[in-house]
C-alpha positions as CSV (number, residue, x, y, z in Angstrom):
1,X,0.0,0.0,0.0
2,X,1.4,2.8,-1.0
3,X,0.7,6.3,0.7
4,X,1.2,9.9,-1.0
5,X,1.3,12.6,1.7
6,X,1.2,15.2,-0.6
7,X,-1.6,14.0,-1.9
8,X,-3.4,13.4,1.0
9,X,-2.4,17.1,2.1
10,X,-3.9,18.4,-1.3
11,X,-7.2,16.6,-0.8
12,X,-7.1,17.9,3.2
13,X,-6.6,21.7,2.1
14,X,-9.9,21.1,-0.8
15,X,-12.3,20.0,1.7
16,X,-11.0,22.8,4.7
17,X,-11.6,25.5,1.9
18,X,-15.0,24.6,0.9
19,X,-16.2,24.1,4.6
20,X,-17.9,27.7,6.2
21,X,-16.0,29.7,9.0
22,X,-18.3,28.4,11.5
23,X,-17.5,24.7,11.2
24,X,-13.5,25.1,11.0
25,X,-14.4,27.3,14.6
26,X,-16.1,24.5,15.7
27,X,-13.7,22.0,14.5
28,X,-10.6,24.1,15.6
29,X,-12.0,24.5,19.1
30,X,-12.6,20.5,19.8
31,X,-9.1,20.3,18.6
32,X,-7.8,22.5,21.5
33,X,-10.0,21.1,23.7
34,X,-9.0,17.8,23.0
35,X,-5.6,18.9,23.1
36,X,-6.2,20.7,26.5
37,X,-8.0,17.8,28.4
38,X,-5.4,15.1,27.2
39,X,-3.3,17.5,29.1
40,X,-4.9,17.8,32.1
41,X,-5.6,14.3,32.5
42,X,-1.7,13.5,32.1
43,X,-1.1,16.4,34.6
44,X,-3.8,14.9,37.0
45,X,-2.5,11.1,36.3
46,X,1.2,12.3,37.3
47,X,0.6,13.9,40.8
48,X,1.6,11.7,43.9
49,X,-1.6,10.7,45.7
50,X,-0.4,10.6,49.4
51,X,-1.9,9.1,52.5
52,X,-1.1,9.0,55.9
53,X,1.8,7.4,57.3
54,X,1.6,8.4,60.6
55,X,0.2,10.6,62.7
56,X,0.4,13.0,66.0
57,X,4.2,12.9,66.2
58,X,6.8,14.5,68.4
59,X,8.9,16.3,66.0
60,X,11.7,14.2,67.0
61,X,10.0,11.3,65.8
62,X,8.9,13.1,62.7
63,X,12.2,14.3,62.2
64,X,14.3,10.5,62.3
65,X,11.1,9.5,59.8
66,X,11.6,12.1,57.0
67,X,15.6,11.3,57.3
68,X,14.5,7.6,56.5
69,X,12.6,8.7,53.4
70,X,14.8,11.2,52.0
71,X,17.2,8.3,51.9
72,X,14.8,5.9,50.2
73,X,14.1,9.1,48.2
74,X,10.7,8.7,49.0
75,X,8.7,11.5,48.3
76,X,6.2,13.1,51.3
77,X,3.9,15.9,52.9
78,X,4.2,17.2,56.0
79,X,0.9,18.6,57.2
80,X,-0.4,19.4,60.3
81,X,2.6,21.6,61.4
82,X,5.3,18.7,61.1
83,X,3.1,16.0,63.1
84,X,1.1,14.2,60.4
């Protein structure tokens, strides 16, 4: 099978010039927001989802466990002003 891009090009620049304004809107919108929601979703898809390792610490426990993951290079989040 043999495939001619130029060809294919040609017959993809007839058909956008006889469509009306409206529709290549329409069409170039849903292109952006296609492109923009595959983009969110691999944004969404890429951040960490953390839970709770332990809680109500004394920030000297706290402390020796965020020494243990930084060597793991685990990542975390402190909340709770360094007790959770």
């Amino acid at each position: 099978m043999n495939f001619d891009l130029k060809k294919t090009m040609n017959q993809f620049g007839n058909i956008w010039n006889e469509i009306s304004f409206s529709h290549k809107f329409i069409m170039i919108m849903m292109t952006i927001g296609f492109i923009g929601g595959i983009a969110g979703v691999t944004q969404w898809a890429r951040k960490p989802d953390f839970g709770l390792l332990y809680g109500e610490l004394n920030p000297k426990e706290s402390g020796e466990i965020i020494e243990l993951l930084k060597e793991e290079n685990i990542p975390y989040q402190i909340t709770g002003n360094g007790t959770t």
